[in-house]
N, C-alpha and C positions, 0 to 999 in steps of 0.2 A: 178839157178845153183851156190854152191858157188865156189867162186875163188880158193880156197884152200881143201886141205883134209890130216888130220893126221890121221893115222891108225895103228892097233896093227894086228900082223900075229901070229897064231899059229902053229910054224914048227911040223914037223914031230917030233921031238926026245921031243916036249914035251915045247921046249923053247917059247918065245915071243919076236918077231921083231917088233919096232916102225917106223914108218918112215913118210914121208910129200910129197905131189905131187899136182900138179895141175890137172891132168888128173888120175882120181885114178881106171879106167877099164885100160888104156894101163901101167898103175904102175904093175897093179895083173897080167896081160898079162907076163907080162914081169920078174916078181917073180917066173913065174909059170915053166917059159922058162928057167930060171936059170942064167937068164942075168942083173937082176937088180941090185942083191947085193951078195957078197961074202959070208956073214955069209947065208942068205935063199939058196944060190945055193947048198950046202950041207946038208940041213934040208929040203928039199923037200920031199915032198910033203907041201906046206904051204895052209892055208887057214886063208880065212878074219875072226878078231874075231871079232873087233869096227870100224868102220871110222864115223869120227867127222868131222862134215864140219867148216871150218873156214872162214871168212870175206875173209882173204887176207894172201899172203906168208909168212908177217911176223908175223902175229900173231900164220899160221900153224907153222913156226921153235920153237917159243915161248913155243906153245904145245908140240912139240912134244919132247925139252928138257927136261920140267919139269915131262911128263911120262917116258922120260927115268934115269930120277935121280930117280923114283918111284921105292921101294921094287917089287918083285915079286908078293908078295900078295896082293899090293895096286894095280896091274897094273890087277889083277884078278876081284880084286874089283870094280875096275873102266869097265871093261865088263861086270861082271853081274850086273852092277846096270845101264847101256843103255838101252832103251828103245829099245823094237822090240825084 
């Protein structure tokens, strides 16, 4: 299991949420609830687009800055080129 997990949401209006958790079923639980984050509680309906496992939390933070310095189109790119 890894330690870490950064993951990209695909809100309702179309946007993309990045974010990092340890525990990444009670993260979506909780995305889902509208209690996790201020920007997905108004873009709800959210669904999982990527989750990348990570070693450890600081290499998840590490990730999940440099896909949020990512254009929109790199951050499309970077999903459809996952595996699965």
């Amino acid at each position: 299991m890894p330690a870490a997990w950064v993951y990209l949401l695909r809100c309702a209006d179309g946007s993309l949420y990045t974010g990092w958790t340890i525990d990444l079923d009670a993260r979506l639980r909780r995305h889902g609830a509208g209690t996790a984050s201020a920007y997905t509680r108004s873009r709800r309906p959210v669904e999982l687009a990527l989750a990348l496992p990570m070693a450890d939390r600081t290499a998840a933070r590490r990730e999940e800055a440099r896909i949020k310095a990512l254009d929109r189109r790199a951050k499309l790119e970077l999903i459809a080129s996952a595996p699965g």
